[in-house]
TIRO-67603 format. One line per field, with one value per residue: x, y, z of N, C-alpha, C in turn. Coordinates in steps of 0.2 Angstrom, whole numbers, plus 5000, padded with zeros to 4 digits. Each point is the difference from the previous one (the first is absolute). Example, Ala and Ser with C-alpha at 12.3 -4.5 7.8 and 13.67 -1.06 7.14 Angstrom:
BEGIN
n.east 5066, 4998
n.north 4972, 5005
n.up 5039, 4996
ca.east 4996, 5004
ca.north 5006, 5006
ca.up 5000, 5001
c.east 5004, 4996
c.north 5006, 5005
c.up 5000, 5003
END
This chain:
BEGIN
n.east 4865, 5006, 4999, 5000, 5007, 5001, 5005, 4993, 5002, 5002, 5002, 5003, 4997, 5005, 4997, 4996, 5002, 4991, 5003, 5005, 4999, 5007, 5001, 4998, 5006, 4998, 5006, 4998, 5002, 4994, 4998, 4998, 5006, 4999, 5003, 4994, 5000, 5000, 5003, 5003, 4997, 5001, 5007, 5000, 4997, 5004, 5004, 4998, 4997, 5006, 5005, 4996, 5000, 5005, 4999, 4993, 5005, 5000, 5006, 5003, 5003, 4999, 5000, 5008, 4999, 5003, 5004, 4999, 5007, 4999, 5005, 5003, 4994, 5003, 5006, 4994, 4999, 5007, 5002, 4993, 5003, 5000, 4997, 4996, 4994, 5002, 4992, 4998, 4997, 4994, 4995, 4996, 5006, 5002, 4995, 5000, 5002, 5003, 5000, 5006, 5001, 5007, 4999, 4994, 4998, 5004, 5004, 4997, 4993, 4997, 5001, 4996, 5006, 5000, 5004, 4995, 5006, 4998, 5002, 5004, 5000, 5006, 5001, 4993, 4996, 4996, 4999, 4995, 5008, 4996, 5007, 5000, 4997, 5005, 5006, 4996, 4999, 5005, 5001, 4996, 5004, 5004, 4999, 4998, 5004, 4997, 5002, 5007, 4999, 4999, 5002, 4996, 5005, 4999, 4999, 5003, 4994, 4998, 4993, 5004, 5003, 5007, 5005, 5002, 4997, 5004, 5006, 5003, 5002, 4998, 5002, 5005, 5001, 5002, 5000, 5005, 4996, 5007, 4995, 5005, 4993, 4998, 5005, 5002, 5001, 5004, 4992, 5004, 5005, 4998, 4998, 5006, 4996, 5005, 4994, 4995, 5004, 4999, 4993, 5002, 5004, 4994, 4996, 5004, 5002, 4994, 5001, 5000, 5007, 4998, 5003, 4994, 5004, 5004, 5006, 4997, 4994, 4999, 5006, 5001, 5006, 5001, 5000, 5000, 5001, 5003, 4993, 5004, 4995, 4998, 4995, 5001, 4996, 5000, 5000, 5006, 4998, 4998, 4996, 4997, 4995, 4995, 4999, 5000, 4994, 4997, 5000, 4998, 4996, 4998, 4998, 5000, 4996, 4999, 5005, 5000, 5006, 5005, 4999, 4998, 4994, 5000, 4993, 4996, 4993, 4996, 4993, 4997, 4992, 5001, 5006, 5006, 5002, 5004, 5004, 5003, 5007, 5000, 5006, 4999, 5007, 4997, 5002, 4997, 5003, 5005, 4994, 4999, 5007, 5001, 4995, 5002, 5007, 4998, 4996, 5005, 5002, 4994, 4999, 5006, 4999, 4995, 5005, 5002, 4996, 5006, 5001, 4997, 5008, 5004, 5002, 4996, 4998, 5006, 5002, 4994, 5000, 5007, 5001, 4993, 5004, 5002, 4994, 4997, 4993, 4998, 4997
n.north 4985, 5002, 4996, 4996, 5001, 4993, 5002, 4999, 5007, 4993, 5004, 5005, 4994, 5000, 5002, 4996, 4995, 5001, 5004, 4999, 5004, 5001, 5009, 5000, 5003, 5005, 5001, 5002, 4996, 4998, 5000, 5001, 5005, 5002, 5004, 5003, 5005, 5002, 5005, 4994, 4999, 4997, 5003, 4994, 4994, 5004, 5002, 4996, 4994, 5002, 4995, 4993, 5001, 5000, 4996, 5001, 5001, 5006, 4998, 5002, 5003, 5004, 4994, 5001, 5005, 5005, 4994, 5004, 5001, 5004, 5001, 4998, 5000, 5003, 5003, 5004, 5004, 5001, 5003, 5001, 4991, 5004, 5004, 5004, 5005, 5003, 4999, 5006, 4997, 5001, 5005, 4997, 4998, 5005, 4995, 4999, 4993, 4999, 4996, 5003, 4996, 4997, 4994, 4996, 4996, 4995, 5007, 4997, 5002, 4995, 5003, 4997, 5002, 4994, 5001, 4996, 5003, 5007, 4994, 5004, 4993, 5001, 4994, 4999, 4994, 5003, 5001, 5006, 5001, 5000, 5001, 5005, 4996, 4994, 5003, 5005, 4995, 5000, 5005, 5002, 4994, 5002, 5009, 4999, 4997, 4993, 5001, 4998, 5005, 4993, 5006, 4996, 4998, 5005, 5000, 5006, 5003, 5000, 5002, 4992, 5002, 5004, 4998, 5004, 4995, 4996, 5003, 5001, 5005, 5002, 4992, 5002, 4995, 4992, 4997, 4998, 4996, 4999, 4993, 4996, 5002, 4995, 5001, 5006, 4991, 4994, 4998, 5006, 4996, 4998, 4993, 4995, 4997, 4994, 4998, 5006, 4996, 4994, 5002, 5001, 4993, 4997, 5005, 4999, 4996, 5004, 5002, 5006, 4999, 5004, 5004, 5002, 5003, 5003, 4999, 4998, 5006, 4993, 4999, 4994, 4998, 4996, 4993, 4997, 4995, 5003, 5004, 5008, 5002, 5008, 5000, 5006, 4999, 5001, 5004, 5000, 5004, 4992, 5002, 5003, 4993, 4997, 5007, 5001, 4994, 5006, 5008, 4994, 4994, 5004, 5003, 4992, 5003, 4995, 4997, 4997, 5000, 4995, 4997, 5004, 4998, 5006, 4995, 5006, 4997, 4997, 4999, 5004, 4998, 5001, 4997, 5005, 4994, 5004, 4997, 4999, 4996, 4997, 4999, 4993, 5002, 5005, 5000, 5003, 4997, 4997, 5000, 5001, 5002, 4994, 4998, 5002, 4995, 4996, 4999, 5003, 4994, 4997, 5003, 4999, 4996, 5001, 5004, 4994, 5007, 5004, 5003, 4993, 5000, 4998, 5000, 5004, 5001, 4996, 5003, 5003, 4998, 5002, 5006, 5003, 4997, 5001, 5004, 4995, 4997, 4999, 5007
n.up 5052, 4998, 4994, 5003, 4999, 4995, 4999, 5005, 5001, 5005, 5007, 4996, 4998, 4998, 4996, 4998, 4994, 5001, 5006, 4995, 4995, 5003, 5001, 4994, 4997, 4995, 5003, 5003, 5001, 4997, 5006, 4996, 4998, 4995, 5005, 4995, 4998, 5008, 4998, 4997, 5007, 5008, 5000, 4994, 5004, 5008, 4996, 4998, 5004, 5005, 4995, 5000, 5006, 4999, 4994, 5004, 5005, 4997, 4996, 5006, 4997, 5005, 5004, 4998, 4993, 5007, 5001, 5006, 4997, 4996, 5003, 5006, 4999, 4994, 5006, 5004, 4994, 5001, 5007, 5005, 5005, 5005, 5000, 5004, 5001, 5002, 4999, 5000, 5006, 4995, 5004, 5000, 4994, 5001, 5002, 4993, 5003, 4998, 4998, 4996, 4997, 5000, 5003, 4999, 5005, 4995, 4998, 5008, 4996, 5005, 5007, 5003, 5005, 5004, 4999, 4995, 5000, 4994, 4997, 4995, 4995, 4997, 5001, 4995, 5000, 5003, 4993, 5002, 5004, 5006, 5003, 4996, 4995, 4997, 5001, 4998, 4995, 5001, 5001, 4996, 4997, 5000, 5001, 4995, 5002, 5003, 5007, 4997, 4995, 4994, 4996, 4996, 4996, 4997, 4995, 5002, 5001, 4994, 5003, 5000, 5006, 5001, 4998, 4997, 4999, 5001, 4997, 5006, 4995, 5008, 5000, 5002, 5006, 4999, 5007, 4995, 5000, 4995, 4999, 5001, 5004, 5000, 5005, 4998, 4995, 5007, 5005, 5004, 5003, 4993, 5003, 4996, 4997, 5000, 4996, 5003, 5001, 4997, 4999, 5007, 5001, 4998, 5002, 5004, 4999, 4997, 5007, 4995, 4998, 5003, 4996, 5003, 4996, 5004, 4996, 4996, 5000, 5005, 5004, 4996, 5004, 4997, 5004, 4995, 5003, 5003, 4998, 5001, 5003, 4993, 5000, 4997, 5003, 4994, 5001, 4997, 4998, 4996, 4992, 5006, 5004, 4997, 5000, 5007, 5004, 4992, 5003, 5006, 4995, 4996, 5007, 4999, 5000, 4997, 5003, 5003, 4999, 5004, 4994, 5001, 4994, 4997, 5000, 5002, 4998, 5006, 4996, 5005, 5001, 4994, 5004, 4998, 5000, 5001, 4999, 5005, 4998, 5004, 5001, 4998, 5000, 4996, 5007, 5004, 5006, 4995, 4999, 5007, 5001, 4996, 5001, 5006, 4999, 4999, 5007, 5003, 4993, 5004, 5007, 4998, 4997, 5007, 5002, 5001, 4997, 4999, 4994, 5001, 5000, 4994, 5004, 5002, 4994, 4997, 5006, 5000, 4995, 5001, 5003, 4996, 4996, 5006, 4999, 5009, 5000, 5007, 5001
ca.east 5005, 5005, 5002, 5003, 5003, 5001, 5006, 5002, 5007, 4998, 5003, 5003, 5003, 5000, 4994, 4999, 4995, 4998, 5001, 5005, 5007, 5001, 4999, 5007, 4999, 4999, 5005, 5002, 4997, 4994, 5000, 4998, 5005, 4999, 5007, 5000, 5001, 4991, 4995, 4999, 4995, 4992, 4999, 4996, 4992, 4995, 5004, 4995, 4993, 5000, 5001, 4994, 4994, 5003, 4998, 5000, 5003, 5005, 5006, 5004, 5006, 5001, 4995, 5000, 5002, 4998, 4998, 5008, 5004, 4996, 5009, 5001, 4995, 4999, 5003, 4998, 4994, 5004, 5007, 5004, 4998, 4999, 4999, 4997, 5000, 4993, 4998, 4999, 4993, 4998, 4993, 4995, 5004, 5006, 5005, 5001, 5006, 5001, 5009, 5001, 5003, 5000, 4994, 4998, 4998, 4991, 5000, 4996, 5000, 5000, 5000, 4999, 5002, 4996, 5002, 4996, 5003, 5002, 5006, 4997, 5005, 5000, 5003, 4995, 5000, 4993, 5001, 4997, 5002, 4999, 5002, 4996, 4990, 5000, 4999, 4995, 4993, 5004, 5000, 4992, 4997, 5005, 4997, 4991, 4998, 5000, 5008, 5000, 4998, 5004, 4995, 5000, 5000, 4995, 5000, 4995, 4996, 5003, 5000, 5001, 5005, 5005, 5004, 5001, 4994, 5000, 5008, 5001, 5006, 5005, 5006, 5006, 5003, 5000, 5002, 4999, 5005, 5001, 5004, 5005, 4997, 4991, 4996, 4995, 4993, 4997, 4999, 5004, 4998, 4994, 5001, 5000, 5003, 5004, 4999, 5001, 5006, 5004, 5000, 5004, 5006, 5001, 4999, 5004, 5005, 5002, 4999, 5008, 5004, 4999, 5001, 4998, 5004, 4999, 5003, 4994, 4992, 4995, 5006, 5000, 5005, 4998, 5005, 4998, 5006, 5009, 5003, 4996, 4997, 4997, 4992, 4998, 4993, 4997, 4995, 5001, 4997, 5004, 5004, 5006, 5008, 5007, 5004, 5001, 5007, 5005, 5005, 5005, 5004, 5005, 5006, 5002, 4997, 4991, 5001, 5000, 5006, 5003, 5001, 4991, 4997, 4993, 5000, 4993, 4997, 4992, 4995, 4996, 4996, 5002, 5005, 5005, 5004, 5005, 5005, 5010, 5000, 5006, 5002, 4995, 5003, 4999, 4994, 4995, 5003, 5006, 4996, 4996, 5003, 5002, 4993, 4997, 5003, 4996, 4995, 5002, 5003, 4994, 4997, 5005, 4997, 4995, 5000, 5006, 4995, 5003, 4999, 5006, 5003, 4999, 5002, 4993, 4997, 5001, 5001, 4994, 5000, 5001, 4997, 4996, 5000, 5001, 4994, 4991, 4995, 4999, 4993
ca.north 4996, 4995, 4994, 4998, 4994, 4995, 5002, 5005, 5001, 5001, 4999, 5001, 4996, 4999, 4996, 4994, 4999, 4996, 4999, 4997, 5001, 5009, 5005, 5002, 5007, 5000, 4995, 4993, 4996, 4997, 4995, 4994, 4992, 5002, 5002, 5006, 5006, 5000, 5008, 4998, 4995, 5003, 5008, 5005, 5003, 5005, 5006, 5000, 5003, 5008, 5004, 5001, 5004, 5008, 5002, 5006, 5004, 5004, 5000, 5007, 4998, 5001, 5000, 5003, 5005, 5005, 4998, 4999, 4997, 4996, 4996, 4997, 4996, 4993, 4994, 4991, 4994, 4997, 5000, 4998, 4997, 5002, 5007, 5002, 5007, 5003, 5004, 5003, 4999, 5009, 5002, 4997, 4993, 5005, 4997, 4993, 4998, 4997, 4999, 4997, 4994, 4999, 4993, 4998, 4993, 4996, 5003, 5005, 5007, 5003, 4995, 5003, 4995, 5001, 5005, 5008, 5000, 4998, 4998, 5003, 4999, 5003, 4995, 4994, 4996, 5004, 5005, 5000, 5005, 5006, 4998, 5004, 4999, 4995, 5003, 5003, 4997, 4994, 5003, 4999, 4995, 4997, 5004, 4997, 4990, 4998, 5000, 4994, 4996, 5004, 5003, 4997, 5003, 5003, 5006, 5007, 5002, 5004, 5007, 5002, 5003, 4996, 5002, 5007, 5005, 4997, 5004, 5007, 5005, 5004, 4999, 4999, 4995, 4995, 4999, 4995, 4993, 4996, 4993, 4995, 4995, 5001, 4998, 5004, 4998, 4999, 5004, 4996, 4995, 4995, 4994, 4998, 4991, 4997, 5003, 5006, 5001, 4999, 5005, 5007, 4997, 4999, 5005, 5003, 4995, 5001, 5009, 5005, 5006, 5009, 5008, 5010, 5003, 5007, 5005, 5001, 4993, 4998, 4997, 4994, 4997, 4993, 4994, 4995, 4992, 5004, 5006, 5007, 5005, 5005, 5000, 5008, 5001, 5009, 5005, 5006, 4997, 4996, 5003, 5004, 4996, 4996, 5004, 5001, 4994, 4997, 5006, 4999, 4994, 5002, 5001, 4994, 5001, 4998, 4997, 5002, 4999, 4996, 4995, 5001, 4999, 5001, 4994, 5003, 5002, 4998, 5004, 4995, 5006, 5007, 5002, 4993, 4999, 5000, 4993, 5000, 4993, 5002, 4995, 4996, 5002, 5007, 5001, 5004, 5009, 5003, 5002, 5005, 5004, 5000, 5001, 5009, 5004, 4999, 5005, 5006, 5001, 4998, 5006, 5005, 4994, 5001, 5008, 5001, 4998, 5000, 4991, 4993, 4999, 4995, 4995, 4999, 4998, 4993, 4997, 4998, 4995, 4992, 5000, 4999, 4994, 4994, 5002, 4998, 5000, 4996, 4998
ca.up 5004, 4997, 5000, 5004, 4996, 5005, 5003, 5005, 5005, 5005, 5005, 4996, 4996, 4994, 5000, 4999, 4995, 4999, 5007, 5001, 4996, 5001, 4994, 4999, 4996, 4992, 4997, 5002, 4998, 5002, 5006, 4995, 4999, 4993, 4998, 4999, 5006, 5003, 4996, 4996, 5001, 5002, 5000, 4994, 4999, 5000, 4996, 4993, 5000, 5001, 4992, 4999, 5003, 5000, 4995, 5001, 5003, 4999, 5003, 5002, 5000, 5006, 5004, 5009, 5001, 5002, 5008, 5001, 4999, 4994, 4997, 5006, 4999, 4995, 5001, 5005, 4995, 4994, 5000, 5008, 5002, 5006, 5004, 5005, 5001, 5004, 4996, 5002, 4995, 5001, 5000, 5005, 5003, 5003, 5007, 5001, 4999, 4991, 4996, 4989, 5000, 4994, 5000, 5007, 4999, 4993, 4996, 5001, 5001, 5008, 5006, 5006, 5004, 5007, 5004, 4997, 4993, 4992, 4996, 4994, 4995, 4994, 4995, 5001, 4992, 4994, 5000, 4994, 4993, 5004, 5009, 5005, 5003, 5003, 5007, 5004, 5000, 5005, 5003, 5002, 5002, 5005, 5004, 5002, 4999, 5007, 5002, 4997, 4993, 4993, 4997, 4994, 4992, 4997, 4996, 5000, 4999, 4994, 5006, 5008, 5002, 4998, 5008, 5001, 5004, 5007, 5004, 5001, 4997, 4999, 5002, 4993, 5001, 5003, 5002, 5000, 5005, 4998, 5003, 4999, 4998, 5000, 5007, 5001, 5001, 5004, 5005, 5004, 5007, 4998, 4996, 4995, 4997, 4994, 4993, 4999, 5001, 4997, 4996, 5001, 5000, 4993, 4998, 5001, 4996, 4991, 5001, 4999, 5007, 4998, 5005, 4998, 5000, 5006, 4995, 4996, 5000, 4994, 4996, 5005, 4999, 4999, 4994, 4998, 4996, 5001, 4997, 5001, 4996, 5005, 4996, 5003, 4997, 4997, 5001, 4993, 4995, 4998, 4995, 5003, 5002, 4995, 4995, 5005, 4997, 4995, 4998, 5004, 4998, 4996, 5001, 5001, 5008, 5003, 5002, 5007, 4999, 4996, 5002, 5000, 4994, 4998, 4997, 4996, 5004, 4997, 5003, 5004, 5000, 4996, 5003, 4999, 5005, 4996, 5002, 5000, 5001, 5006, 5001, 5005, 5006, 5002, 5005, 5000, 5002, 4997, 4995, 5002, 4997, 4992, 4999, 4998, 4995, 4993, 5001, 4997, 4996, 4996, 5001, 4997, 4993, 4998, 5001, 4992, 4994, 4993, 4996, 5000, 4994, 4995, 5004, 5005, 4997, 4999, 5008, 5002, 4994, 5003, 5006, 4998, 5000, 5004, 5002, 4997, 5002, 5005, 5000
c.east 5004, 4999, 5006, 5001, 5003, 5007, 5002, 5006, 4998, 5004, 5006, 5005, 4998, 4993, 5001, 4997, 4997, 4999, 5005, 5009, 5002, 5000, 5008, 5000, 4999, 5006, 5001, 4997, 4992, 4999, 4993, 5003, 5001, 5008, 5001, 5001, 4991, 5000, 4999, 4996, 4993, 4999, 4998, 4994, 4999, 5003, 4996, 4994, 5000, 5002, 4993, 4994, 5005, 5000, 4999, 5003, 5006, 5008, 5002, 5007, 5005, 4997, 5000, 5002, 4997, 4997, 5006, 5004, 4999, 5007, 4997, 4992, 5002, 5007, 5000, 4994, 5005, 5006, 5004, 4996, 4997, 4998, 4995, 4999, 4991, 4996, 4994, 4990, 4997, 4993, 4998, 5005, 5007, 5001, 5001, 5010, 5001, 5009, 4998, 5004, 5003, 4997, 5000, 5000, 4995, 5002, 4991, 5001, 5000, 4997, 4997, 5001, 4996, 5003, 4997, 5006, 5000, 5004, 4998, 5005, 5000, 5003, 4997, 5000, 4996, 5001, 4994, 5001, 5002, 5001, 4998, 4993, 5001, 5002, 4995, 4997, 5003, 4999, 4993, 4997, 5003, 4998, 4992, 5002, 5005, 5008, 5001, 4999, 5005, 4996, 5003, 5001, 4994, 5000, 4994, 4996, 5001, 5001, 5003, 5003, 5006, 5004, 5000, 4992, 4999, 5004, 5000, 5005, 5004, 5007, 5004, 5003, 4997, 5004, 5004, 5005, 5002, 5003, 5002, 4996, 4991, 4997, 4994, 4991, 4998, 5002, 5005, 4997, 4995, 5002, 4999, 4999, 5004, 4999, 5002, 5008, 5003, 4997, 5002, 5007, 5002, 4999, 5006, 5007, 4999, 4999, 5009, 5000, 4997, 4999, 4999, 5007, 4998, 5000, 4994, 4997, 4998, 5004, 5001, 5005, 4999, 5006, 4994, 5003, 5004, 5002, 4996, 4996, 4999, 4995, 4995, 4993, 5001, 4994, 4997, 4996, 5003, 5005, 5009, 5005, 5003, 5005, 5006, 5008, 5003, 5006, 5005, 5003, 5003, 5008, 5004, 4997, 4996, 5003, 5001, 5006, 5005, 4997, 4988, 5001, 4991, 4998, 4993, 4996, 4991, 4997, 4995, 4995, 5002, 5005, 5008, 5005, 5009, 5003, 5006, 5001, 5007, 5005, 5001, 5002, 4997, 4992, 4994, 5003, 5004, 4997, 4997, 5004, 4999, 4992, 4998, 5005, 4997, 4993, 5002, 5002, 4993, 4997, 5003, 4997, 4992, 4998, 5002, 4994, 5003, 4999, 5006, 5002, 5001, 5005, 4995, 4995, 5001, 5000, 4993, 4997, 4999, 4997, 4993, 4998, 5001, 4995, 4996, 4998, 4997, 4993, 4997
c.north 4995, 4992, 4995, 4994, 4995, 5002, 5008, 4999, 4998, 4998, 5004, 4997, 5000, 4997, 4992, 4998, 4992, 4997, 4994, 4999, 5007, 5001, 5000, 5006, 4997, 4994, 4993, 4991, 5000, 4998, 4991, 4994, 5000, 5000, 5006, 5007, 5002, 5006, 4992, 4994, 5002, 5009, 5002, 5001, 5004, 5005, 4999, 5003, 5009, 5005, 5001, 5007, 5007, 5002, 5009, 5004, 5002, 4999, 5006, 5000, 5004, 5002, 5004, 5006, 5005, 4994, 5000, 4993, 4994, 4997, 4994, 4997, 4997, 4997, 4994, 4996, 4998, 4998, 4994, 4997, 4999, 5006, 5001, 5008, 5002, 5004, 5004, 5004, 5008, 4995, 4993, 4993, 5005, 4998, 4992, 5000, 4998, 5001, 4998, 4995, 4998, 4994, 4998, 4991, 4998, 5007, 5006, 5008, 5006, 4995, 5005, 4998, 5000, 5007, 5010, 5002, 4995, 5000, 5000, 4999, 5004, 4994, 4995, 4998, 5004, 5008, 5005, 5005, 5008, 4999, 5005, 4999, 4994, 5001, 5001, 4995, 4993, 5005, 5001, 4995, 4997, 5003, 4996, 4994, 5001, 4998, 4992, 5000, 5002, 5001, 4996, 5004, 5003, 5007, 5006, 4999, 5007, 5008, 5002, 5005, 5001, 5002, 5005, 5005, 4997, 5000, 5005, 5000, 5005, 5001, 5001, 4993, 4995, 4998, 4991, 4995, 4992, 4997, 4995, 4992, 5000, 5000, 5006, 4999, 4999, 5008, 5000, 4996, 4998, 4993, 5001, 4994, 4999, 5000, 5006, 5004, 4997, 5005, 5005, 5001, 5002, 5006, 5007, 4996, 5003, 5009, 5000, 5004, 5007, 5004, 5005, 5005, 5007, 5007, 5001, 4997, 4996, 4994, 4994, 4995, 4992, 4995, 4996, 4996, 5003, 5004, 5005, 5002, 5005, 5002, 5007, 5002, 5010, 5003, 5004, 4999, 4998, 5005, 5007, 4997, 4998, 5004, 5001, 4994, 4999, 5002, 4996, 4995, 5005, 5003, 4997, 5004, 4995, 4995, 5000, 4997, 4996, 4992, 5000, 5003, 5003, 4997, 5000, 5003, 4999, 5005, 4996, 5007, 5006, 5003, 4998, 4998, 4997, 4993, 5001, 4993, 5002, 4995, 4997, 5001, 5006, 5001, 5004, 5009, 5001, 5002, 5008, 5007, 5003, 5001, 5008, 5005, 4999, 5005, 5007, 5001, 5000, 5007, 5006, 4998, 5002, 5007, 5005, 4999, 4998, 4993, 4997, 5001, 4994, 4993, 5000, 4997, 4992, 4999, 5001, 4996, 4993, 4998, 4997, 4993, 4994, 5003, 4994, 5004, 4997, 4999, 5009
c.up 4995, 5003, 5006, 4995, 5005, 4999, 5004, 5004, 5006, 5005, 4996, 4995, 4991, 4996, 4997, 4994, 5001, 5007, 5003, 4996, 5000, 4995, 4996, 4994, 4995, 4997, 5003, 4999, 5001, 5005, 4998, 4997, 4995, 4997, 4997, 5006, 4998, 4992, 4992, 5000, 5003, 5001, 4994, 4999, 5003, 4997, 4994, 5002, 5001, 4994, 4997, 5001, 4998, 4992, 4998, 5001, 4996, 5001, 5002, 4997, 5004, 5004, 5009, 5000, 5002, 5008, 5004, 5001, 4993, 4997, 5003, 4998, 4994, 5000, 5003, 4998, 4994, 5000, 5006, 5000, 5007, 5002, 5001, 4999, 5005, 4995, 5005, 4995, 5003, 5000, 5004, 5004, 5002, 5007, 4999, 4997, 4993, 4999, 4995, 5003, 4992, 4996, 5007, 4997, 4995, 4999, 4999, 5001, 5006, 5003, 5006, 5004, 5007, 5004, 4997, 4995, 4996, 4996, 4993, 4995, 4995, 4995, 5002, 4994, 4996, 5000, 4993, 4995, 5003, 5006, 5005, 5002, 5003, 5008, 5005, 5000, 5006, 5008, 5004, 5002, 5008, 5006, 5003, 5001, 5008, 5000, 4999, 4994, 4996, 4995, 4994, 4994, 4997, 4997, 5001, 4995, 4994, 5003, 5006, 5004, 5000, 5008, 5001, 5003, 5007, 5005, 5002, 4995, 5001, 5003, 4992, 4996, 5003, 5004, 4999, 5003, 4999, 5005, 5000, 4997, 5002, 5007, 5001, 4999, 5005, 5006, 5003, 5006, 4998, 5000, 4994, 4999, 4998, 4995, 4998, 5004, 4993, 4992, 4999, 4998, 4991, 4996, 5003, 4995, 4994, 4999, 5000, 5006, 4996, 5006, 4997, 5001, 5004, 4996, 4995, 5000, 4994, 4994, 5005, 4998, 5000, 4998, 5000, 4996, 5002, 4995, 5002, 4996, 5006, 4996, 5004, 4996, 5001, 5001, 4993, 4991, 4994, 4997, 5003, 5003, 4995, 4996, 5005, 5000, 4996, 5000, 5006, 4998, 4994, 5003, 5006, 5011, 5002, 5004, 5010, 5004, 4997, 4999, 4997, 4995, 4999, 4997, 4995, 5005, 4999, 5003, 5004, 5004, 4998, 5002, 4996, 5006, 4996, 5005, 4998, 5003, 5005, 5003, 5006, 5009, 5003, 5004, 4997, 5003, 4995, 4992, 5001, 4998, 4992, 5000, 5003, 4996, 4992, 4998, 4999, 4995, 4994, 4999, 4995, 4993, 5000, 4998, 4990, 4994, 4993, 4996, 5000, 4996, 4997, 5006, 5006, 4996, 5002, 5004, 5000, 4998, 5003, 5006, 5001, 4997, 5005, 5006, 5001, 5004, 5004, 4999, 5001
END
């Protein structure tokens, strides 16, 4: 039986630290008073102590390949402030409820709500290198522990399981569901308090505008500060795409129409995710056009084996330069 934390979810409410200061996200201020943001004061001890115990444990560097929707998973561990997906469990838990989540409250790994569903973050303080075991291991604990709990930060176990052995796979895709903001914490038609109202308030004030793009997967339209972006996590393997983007920024193609600029691109779980900066006026539907016209242009680039010419080269070049690394 999982542990029953003192910030159990109860009557559908937000949990509680200390059974009296609401929950707030990784960003947000301390509820301490500190002035710092909760991941750089009391959210670090338990993110240490979990760096701590996962020592052992293997880095993945991609860790969600071959689950479905493995785009769409490390966009909403990297990209989206809000979304939501139904996961769909195999063998002895296949009738229980479970949703991904892209963080939950305190930046918790899961939650058991009174209501029997599981809530399953992918963007928590702790991490041991391997999101795929830390999952499973958030997961299992969530499953056994009593309705109401939050599963506390903690690192798998060097052997342990990983998600992948605990999903059904044979869906193609995820179903996923961004939202405007973090209500999706509370139950509906749950009381709330005023505290965990005004946590909520605050945690929805520092979430971007974003929208999953319809025209291709996997691609997510964003402002933040009042400027566009479109941030499209890849499927493809690095070295092809990049040769791929090169032949198109060489032939002034990489761009998604007037006015939007290809601006590089990072990697994040073994994946790359190219970025275009968009102007600040240009929605999310008037992107959707110029984005599966570029995919056809991508598709024509991925197809294409010849060697880069001596201007592909420098275009890659460069391109490869303004490359990171997330994690």
């Amino acid at each position: 039986m999982g542990k029953k934390s003192s910030r159990a979810v109860k009557a559908g409410q937000t949990p509680v630290l200390d059974g009296e200061i609401p929950v707030v996200g990784a960003r947000e201020a301390c509820p301490c008073g500190s002035g710092r943001r909760y991941k750089a004061c009391h959210g670090r001890e338990a993110a240490h102590a979990a760096h701590q115990q996962a020592a052992e444990v293997t880095a993945n560097k991609r860790p969600f390949e071959g689950l479905p929707g493995e785009t769409d998973i490390v966009a909403m561990r990297e990209l989206v402030p809000a979304a939501t997906a139904p996961l769909k469990l195999a063998g002895e838990h296949a009738d229980r409820t479970v949703t991904l989540a892209t963080v939950l409250p305190m930046a918790a790994p899961a939650v058991h709500r009174d209501t029997g569903e599981i809530m399953l973050a992918l963007q928590t303080l702790a991490s041991s290198g391997d999101p795929d075991r830390d999952l499973a291991d958030a997961l299992l604990r969530a499953l056994d522990s009593e309705p109401g709990t939050v599963v506390d930060s903690a690192a798998p176990a060097a052997e342990g399981p990983r998600l992948r052995d605990l999903l059904d796979t044979s869906a193609d895709s995820l179903d996923i569901a961004v939202h405007d903001d973090f209500s999706f914490w509370i139950i509906d038609g749950a009381e709330v308090s005023a505290e965990a109202q005004l946590s909520l308030e605050h945690a929805n004030a520092a979430a971007y505008p974003t929208t999953k793009l319809a025209s291709v997967p996997s691609a997510y339209w964003t402002r933040i500060r009042e400027k566009g972006h479109l941030r499209w996590v890849m499927p493809y393997e690095e070295e092809k795409l990049m040769d791929a983007l090169a032949r198109l920024h060489a032939a002034k193609q990489s761009g998604l129409g007037e006015g939007t600029r290809y601006v590089g691109a990072f990697r994040a779980c073994g994946l790359v995710v190219p970025v275009w900066d968009l102007p600040k006026e240009m929605e999310a539907s008037e992107i959707e056009k110029p984005a599966a016209e570029f995919a056809e242009r991508l598709a024509k680039a991925l197809a294409d084996d010849s060697p880069l010419t001596n201007e592909e080269r420098r275009a890659r070049a460069g391109l490869v330069s303004r490359q990171v690394t997330l994690r």
